[in-house]
N, C-alpha and C positions, 0 to 999 in steps of 0.2 A: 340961832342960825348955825351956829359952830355944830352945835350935837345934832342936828339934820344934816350938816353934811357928813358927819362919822358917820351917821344911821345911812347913807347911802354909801359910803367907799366899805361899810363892812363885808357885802357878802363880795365885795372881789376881791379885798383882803383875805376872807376864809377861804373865797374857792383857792389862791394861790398855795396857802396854807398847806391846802387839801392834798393839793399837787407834791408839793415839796415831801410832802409826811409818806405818800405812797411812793415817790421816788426813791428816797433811803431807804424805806420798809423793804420795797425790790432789791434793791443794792445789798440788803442785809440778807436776806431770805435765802440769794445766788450765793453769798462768801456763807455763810453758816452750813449750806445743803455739798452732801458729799460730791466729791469730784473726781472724776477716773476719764480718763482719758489712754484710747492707748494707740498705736502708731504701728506699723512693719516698715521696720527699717533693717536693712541690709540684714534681708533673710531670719531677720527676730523681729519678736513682737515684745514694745517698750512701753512700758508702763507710766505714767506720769497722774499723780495724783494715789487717794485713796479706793483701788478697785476692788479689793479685797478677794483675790485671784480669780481664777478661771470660773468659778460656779456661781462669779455676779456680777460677771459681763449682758451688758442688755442685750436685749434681742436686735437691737440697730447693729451693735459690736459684732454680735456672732456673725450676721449677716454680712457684715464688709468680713470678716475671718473667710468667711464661704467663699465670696467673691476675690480674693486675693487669692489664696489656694486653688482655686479654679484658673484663673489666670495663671499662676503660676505652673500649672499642669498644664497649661498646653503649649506655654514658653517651653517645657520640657520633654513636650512632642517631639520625638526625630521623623524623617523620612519613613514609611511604610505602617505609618502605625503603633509604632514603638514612642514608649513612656518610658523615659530614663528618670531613676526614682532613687538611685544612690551612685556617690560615683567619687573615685577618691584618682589623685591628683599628683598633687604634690606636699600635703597638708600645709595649707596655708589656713583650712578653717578644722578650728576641734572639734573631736565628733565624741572627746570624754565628758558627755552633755546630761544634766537633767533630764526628767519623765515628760514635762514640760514640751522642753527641746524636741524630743525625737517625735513625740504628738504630734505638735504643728510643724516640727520641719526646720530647716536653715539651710543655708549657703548659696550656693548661685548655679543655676543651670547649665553655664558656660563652662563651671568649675567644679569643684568638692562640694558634691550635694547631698542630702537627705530629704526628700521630699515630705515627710511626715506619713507618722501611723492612721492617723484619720485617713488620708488622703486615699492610701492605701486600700484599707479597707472600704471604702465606698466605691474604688475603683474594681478593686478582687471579689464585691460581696454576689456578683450575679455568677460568681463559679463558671465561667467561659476564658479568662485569661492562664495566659503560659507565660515562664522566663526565661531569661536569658542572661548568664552573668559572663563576663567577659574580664578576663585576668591578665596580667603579665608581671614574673617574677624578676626579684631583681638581677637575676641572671639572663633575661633578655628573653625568656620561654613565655610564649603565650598559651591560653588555655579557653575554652570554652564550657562550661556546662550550662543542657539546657533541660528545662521541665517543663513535662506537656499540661498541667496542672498546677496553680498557684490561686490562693486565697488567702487573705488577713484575717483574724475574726476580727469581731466589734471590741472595742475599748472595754464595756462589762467581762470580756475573758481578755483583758490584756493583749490582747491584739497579737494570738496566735497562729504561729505560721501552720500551714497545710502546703506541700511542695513536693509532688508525684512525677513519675515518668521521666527518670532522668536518663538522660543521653550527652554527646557531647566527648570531646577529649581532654577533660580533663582528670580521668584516671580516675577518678573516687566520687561518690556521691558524698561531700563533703559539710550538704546539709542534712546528712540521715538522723545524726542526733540532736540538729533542731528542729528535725518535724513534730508536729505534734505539739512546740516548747510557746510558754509566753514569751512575750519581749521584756526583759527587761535591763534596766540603767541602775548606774552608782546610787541613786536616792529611792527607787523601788523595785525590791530584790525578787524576780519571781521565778527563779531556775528550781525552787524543787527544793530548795538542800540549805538549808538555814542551819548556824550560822553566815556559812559561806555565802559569798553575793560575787557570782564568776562576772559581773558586770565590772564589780571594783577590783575582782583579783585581774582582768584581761583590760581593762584602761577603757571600755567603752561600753556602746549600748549593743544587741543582740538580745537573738534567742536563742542565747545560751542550756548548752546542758548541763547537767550534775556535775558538781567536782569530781565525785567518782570516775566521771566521764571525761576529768579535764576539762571540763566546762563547756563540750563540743568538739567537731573536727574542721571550724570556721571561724574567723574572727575578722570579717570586713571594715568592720568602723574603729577601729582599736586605733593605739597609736601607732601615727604614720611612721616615725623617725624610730622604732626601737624595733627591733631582730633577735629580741630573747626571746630563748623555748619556751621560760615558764611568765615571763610578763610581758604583756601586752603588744603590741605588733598587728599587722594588719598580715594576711596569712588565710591560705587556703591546703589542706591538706593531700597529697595525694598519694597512688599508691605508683611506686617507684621501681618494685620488683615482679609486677601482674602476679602477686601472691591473693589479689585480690581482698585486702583491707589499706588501710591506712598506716605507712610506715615513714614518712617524711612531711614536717611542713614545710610549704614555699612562701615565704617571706615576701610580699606582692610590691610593686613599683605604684601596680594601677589596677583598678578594678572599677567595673561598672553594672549595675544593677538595670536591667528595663523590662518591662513586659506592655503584651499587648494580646489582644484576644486571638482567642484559636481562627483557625481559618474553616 
């Protein structure tokens, strides 16, 4: 009597069994399989787990990256069509950033931004937008230059400026010797001129020129707080005697970056 009823409570003994043995198999399976997870928070993008960087984010990931840069581009829409896509403050956020950084972007639209080299180029790649930079030194002089012509290239060429048709009163075309330049940052050196990295000798990210050249006659995202000739500073060059080159830098308070398509 006893082993007839064991022979009947066994198969709902096994099926619980069954149960149990696939529940920790799951539970194993989820903690042993890699984990990445990443977040945008406060104008960066945060890591948590093993992602193993930017080239094995899934395609779910890139897709929210898409849509958050999208969003945040039109957060940075002004009035008439203008996209504001750099813009320096008062430095409360650093712009002395990784290759990383300046790709996707940081800070905040309201304040000290950089919108990101991607961003950029998808927005410059149909060759129809113009700029507009807006300055003021710290001696209270405002300035305008603007070009009728603006394009990023693609990330495979480092995300080279193209910036034509300047006009504007700001005395000098002061991106002459970044036209043409890759972008580059302290962690990837692309001005030309190795050893030198004018990224690490000027405190920030640009398309910087050759040393030769002083590393350019621009340095928008430098650091904010410093007013040296030869380190770092935020500074736009002009020409001060209509000799018609570049004889003075001016040391900026504020500068702003936007464009938007031709009319």
């Amino acid at each position: 009597m006893a082993s007839e009823l064991n022979l009947r409570l066994l198969p709902k003994i096994s099926l619980k069994i069954w149960i149990l043995f696939m529940f920790g198999f799951a539970i194993y399976l989820r903690s042993s399989a890699q984990f990445c997870e990443r977040r945008y928070v406060n104008g960066q993008w945060i890591s948590k787990g093993d992602c193993g960087g930017p080239g094995r984010m899934s395609e779910m990931q890139k897709e929210l990256q898409r849509r958050i840069k999208d969003e945040k581009r039109k957060k940075c829409t002004a009035s008439k069509g203008w996209t504001v896509f750099q813009r320096r403050i008062n430095g409360d956020v650093d712009f002395y950033r990784d290759w990383d950084d300046y790709v996707g972007g940081f800070g905040d639209c309201n304040r000290d931004l950089w919108l990101g080299l991607e961003t950029l180029h998808q927005l410059t790649k149909g060759g129809d937008m113009k700029l507009e930079i807006k300055m003021t030194s710290r001696d209270g002089e405002g300035w305008v230059a603007k070009y009728s012509n603006l394009s990023i290239g693609p990330g495979s060429d480092n995300y080279r400026l193209h910036a034509s048709g300047f006009s504007g009163n700001a005395t000098f075309d002061a991106l002459v010797r970044s036209n043409g330049r890759q972008f580059s940052t302290k962690d990837a050196d692309h001005d030309g001129e190795s050893p030198y990295n004018c990224a690490y000798l000027r405190e920030g990210g640009w398309w910087y020129g050759s040393k030769h050249d002083k590393c350019g006659n621009s340095n928008l995202n430098g650091n904010f707080s410093k007013t040296d000739e030869e380190v770092g500073g935020i500074w736009w060059t002009g020409d001060t005697n209509g000799g018609g080159g570049p004889d003075k830098r001016h040391f900026l308070r504020f500068s702003e970056m936007r464009l938007r398509k031709r009319a």
